[in-house]
N, C-alpha and C positions, 0 to 999 in steps of 0.2 A: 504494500500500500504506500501511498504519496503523504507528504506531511499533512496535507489538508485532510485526509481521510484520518490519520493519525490524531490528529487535535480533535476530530468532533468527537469519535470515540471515549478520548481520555476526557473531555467535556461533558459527556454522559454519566461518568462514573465522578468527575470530582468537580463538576459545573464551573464556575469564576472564581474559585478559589486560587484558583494561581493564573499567572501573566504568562500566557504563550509567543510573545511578540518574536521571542530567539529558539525556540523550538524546532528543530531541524532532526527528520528523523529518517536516518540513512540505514537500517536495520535491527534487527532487533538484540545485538552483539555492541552493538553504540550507545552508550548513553545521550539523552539527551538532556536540554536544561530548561528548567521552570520557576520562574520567576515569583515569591512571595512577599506582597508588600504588609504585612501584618508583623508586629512589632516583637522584639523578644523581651526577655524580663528585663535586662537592661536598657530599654528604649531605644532599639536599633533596629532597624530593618532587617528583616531575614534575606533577602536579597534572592540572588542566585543561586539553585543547588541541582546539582547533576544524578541523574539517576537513569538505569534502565527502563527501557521500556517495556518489557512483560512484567517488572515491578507498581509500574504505574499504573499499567491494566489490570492488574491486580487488588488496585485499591491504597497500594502505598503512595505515600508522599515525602514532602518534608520532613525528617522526625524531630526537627526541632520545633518545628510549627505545631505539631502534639503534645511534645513536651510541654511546652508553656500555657498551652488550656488545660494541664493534666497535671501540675507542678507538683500535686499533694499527690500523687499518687506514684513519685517519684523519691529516692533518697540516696545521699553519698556514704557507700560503705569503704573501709580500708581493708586492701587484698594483705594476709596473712603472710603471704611467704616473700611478697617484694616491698611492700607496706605504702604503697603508692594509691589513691583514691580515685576509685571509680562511681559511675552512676548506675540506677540499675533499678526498674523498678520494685515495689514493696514485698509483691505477690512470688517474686522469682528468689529461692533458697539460691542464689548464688553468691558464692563468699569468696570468689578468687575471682582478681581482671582478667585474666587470659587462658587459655588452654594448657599453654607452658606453663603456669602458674601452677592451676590445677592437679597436672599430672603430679608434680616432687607435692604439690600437701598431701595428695593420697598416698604417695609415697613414703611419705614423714609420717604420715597416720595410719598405717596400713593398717595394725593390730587394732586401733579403736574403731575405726571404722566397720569393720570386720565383727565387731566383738558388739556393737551397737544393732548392727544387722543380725546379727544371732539372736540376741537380745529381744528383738521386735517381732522376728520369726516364732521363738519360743512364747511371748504373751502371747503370741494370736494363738496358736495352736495350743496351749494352755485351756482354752475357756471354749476349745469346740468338743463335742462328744463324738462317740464312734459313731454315730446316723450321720452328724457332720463331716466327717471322713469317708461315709461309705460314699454316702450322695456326691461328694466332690467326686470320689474315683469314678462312679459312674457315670456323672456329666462328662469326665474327661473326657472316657471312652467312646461314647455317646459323640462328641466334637469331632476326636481321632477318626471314627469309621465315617461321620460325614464326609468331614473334608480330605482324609486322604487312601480311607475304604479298607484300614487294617487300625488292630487295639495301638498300638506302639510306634514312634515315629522310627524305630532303629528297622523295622520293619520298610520300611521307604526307601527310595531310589537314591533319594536327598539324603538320611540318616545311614544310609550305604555309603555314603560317600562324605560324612564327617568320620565315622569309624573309620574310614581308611586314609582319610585324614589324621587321624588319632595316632594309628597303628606307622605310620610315615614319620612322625613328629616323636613316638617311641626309639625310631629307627635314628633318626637326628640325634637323638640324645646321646645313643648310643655311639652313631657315628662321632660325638663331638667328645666322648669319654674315650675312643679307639686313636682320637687328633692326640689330648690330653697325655695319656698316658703311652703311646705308643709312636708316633708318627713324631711328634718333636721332639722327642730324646734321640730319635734315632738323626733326624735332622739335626739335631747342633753335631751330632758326634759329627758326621758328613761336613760342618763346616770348621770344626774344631781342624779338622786330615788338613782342608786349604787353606788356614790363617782368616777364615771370618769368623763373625760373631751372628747367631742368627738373633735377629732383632724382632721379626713379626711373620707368623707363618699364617700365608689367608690360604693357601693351596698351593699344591705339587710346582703350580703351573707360576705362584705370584708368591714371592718369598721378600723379605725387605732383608739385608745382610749391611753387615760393616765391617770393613778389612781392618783388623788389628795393629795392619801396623802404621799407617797411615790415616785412618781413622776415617776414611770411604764410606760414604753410606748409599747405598743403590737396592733397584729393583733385578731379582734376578729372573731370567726366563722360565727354569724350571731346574731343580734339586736333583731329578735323575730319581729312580728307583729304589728301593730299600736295599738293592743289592750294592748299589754304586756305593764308593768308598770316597771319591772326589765329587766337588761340584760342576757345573758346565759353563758358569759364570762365575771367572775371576775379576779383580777388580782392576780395572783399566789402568788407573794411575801406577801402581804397584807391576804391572806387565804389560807387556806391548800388546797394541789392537790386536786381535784377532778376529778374521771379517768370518760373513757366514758360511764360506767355502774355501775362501784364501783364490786371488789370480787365477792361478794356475788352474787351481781348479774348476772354476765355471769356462776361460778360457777353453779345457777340455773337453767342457762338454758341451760350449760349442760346434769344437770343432768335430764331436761324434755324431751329431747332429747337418753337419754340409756333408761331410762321408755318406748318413743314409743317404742325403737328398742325390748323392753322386755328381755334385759341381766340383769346377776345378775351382781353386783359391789359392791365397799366396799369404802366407803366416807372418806375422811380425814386420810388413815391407819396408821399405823406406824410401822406396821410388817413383810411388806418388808425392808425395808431402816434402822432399827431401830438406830438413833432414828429422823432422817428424815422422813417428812410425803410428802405421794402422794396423789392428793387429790381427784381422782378416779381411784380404780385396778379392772379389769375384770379380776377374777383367772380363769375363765374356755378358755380364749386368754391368758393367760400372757401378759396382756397388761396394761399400766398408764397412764394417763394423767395430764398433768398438765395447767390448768387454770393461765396463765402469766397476771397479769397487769401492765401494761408499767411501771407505776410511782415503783410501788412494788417490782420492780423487776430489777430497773436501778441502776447503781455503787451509788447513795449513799445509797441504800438498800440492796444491795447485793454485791460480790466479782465479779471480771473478771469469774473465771473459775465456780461459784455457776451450772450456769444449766449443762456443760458439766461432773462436779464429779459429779451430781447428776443422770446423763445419765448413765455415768459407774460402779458406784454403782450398779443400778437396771441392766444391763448387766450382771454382778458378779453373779447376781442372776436368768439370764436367764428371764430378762422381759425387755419386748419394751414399752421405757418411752418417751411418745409423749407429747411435749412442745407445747401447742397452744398460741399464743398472743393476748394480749386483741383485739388488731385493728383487725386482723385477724375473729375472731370471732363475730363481732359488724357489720367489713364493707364484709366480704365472709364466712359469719355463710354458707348456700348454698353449698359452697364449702368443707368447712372442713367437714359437717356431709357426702358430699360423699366419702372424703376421706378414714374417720373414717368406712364407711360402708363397704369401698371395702376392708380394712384392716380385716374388721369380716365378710368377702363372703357374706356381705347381700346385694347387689348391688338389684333396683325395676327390673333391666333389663339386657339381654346380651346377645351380640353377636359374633359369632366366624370371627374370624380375616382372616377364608378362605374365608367367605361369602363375602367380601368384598375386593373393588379395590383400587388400590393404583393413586394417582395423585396428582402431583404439585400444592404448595397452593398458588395462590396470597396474597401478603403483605396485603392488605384489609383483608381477608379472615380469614387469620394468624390471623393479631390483636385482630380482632372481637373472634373468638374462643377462643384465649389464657385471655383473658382478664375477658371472661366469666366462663373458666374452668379450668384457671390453678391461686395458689393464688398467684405466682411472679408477673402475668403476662404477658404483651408483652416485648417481648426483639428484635431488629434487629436482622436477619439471613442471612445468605449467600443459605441456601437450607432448605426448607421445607414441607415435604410431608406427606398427610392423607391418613387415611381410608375414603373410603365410602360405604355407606351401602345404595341402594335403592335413591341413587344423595343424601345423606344427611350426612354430615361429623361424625363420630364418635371419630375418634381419630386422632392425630399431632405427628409429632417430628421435630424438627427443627434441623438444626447445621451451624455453620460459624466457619471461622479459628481459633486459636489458641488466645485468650485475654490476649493484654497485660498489663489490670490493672488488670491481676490473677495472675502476676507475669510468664508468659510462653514465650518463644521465638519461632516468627513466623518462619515457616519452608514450604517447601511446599509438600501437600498430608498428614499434620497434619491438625487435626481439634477437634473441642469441642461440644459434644453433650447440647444442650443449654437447650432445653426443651421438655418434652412428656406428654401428660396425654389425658384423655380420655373424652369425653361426660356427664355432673353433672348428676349421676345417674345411668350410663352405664358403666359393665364390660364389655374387649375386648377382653378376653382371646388368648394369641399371636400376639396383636398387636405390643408391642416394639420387637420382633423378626421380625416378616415380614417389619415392617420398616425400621431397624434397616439395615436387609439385603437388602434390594432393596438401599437403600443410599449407601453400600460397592457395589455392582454391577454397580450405575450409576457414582460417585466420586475415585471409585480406591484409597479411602484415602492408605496411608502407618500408620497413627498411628490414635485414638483417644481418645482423655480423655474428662472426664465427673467428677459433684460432686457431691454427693450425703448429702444434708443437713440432718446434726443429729438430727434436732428435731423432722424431721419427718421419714426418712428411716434411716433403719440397711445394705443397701447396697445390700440386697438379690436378688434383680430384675437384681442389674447388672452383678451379680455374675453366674446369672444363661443364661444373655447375652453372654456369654466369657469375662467379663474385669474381670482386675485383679488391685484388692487393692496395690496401690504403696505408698498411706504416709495417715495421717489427716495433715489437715490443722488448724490453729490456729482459736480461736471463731473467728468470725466478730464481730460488733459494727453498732451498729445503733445511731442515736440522739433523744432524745427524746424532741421536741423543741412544747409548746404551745398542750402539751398530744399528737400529731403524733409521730409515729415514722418514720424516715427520713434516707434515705441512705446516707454513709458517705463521700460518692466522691462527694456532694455538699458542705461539710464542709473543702476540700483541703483548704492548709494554701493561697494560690492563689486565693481563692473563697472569704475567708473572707475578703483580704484585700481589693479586687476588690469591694466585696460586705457591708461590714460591716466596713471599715477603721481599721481591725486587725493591731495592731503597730508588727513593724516587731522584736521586740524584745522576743515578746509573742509566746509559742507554741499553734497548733491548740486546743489542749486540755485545755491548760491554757486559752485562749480566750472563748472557749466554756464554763467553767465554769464560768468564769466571767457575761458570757450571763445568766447563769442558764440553757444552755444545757446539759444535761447529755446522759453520751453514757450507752447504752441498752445493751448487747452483750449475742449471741447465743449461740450453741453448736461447734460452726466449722461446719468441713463436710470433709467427706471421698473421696479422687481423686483416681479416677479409670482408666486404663488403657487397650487400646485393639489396640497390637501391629499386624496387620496383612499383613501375607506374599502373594506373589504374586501366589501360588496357592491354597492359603485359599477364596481369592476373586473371581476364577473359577467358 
């Protein structure tokens, strides 16, 4: 409904009693404001007071404007546990301001409270006779077989499923007595063999430790087994980094990885770049790869700009230099060799993008695919729509408005292509064009921008969409905190302090260093534009 429909409504239920003249009502998630010009006890106008509107139609209003025709029926008590004075009418037994309040007095009073409750229990039941007991049990039963068609509620689908609730929370108990006496003795022993101290055990999986001799305190990934004698997380400062396969070895499994595919490559080269090395080039693709490891490859090992000169370097020379990272290839190895495959048309499988229908993804759906096929991941969207091929999803592309921690001003019928990719293993030949268009047919956007990361595309797909290259954008940065690498909008100067007590005198960087955070950073990525007019979208 429209504000006019809105105010005769509320005019119905609370007549001239309040000024609607600012009354603006943009859903029922919005407050709106109502204006009272009737006086308070200290001769002041009540003015302005904001409230929902399914509260309004409901009958509520003002509650100071009740107050004050109601005064007597009103009184200031002082809450017991913080001793601070609140209001409260007569008729309400409430003796604490807040909830917080509340809990620690029944806390503090647990036994009299308890003991008051028995008490009140025992006189009732004191002054009824056995006729008053039988009749109660047989009213019970009498309610019980109405309403749920057996004597007993344990008898029920619902009291089925508190008792195993019950029987669950036994098991908890149990399980936290097996933590207690068994699973942390055995854990300090396991940290006592490598020089930590174990500090808080939440699980196998999240252990808090502190190295003894240095006085380190960290989160570690996991304690290992009751068999294990060592931990698998030593403390960084005390020993050198240890990445999550070490070079050589994802290098290697790389390279057993272009062996299945059967390409020729050239290991370690130095005759593209000279005298930078690439540490695999496909000359029959013009294509590089580079094997990133987090620690190897973060500012105190390398420069801000190292992978983006090194991108355009090999550019210069007409070869597409693909930067893969260590996490990347350890936690979505899966992923990146489809990548890599659909870059050298060796895709197992493929389907054309007419065989298949277009339809609206549900947010489950999205997540689930995106998470499995693309290596960002899932990202929120405003719209996003796949192929299907035989009811079974093949390809995505998502988009939502305009982001404004990419630095963009929202506008409306601007938007930002978020994410596309395909099925692990499956080319779609035409899929980002038929999507692409049916999203400009159902949204009538007026602009859209997209970015295209350098370490993995040269921009071609979008190129060949209709955008048009408008700028790069600067590297990004990542953190490299306990060997993950971590996005940087957790590390805002507001996160640290919130989270870590950053002195406000400290920049985010300076703080991070101090942590032994170091930032990671990429290649940038190219922003692309597709300015389209109102009979291009016909």
């Amino acid at each position: 409904m429209d504000t006019k429909e809105f105010i005769e409504r509320v005019k119905k239920i609370h007549g001239d009693k309040y000024d609607y003249s600012k009354t603006e009502y943009k859903g029922y998630r919005t407050k709106v404001c109502i204006i009272s010009h009737e006086l308070d006890k200290n001769g002041n106008e009540l003015g302005e007071h904001w409230i929902y509107p399914g509260h309004l139609l409901k009958g509520q209003g003002n509650p100071h404007l009740s107050r004050g025709k109601k005064e007597e029926c009103w009184e200031e008590r002082i809450c017991p546990v913080c001793g601070k004075p609140f209001t409260v009418r007569k008729k309400v037994s409430k003796i604490c301001c807040s909830e917080e309040c509340r809990k620690k007095y029944v806390e503090l009073h647990k036994d009299e409270i308890n003991k008051k409750r028995s008490d009140s229990i025992k006189k009732t039941n004191s002054k009824k006779t056995k006729e008053d007991f039988a009749n109660e049990r047989e009213k019970r039963l009498k309610t019980m077989i109405s309403k749920y068609g057996c004597e007993y509620f344990s008898q029920t689908d619902t009291g089925r499923k508190l008792a195993s609730m019950n029987m669950k929370k036994m098991k908890s108990d149990y399980d936290k007595k097996y933590v207690d006496e068994v699973l942390i003795p055995k854990y300090k022993e396991i940290c006592e063999n490598d020089g930590l101290e174990l500090v808080e055990f939440r699980s196998r999986f999240d252990c808090t430790v502190r190295c003894k001799k240095c006085g380190n305190t960290f989160v570690t990934k996991t304690l290992g087994y009751l068999t294990d004698s060592t931990t698998t997380n030593r403390c960084k400062i005390c020993h050198p980094y240890e990445p999550i396969l070490g070079p050589t070895k994802i290098e290697d499994g790389f390279e057993l990885f272009l062996k299945r595919l059967g390409v020729k490559y050239l290991k370690n080269t130095r005759t593209i770049i000279y005298p930078k090395e690439i540490d695999f080039y496909l000359p029959d693709y013009k294509i590089g790869f580079e094997m990133d490891g987090l620690y190897w490859h973060c500012e105190t090992q390398k420069d801000n700009d190292y992978h983006l000169n090194k991108t355009i370097d090999c550019e210069k020379k007409e070869v597409k230099l693909i930067h893969i990272f260590e996490d990347e290839w350890c936690d979505k190895q899966i992923i990146c060799e489809s990548r890599v495959k659909n870059m050298l048309n060796m895709c197992d499988n493929s389907v054309g993008a007419r065989k298949c229908e277009i339809r609206k993804v549900e947010t489950g759906d999205e997540r689930d695919f995106l998470n499995k096929n693309h290596l960002q991941g899932y990202t929120p969207s405003k719209f996003a729509y796949g192929l299907f091929y035989e009811g079974r999803m093949v390809s995505i592309m998502t988009f939502s408005g305009l982001r404004k921690n990419l630095g963009s001003k929202q506008h409306d019928g601007e938007y930002e292509l978020l994410r596309f990719c395909n099925e692990i293993g499956l080319s779609v030949p035409g899929a980002a064009s038929k999507l692409l268009k049916h999203f400009i047919n159902e949204a009538s956007p007026n602009r859209i921008i997209s970015y295209a990361d350098k370490r993995w595309s040269n921009g071609n797909v979008y190129e060949k969409l209709g955008f048009c290259h408008i700028r790069d954008s600067k590297p990004n940065y990542f953190y490299l905190v306990s060997g993950k690498r971590l996005n940087r909008f957790g590390f805002r100067k507001s996160e640290l302090i919130k989270k870590y007590g950053c002195p406000e005198e400290m920049t985010e960087h300076e703080f991070c260093l101090s942590q032994r955070w170091y930032r990671l950073y990429d290649c940038g990525a190219k922003v692309y534009e597709m300015v389209i007019k109102k009979e291009d979208s016909n």
